[in-house]
N, C-alpha and C positions, 0 to 999 in steps of 0.2 A: 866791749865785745863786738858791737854791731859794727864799728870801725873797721877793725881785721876783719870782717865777713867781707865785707866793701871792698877791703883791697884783695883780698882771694879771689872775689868772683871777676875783676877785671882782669885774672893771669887766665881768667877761660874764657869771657865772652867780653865783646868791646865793650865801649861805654855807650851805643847807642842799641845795645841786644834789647830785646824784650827780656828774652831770657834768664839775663842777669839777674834780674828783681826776681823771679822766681823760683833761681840758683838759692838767693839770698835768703826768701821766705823760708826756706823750705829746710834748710842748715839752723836759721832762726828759733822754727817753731821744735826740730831738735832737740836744742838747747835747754829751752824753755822749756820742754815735757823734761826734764833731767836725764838725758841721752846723750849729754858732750859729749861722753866718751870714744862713741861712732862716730863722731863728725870729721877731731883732728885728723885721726888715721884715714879716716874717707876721702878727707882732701887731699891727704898728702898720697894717696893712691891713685887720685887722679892726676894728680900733676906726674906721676914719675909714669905711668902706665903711658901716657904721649911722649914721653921722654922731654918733659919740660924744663928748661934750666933755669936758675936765676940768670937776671939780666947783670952784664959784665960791667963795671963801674969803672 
């Protein structure tokens, strides 16, 4: 799980964010209180609310 949190937080913040790590914490400890169920929908609110696309292969 903690993998796909990883690669989530780098479609918001670079790899050199501070940010990112506590993008990740924060989705983490989530999870871990048994709350997934607000995270996937949460992220996927954030990506389309900036109108983010997947990258074109």
């Amino acid at each position: 799980m903690i993998e796909y949190l990883w690669k989530a937080v780098f479609v918001f913040y670079s790899q050199t964010s501070t940010q990112a790590e506590a993008w990740e914490s924060k989705r983490l400890q989530l999870i871990l209180e048994g709350k997934s169920s607000s995270v996937a929908p949460g992220m996927r609110r954030s990506a389309t609310l900036p109108k983010l696309t997947p990258p074109r292969t």
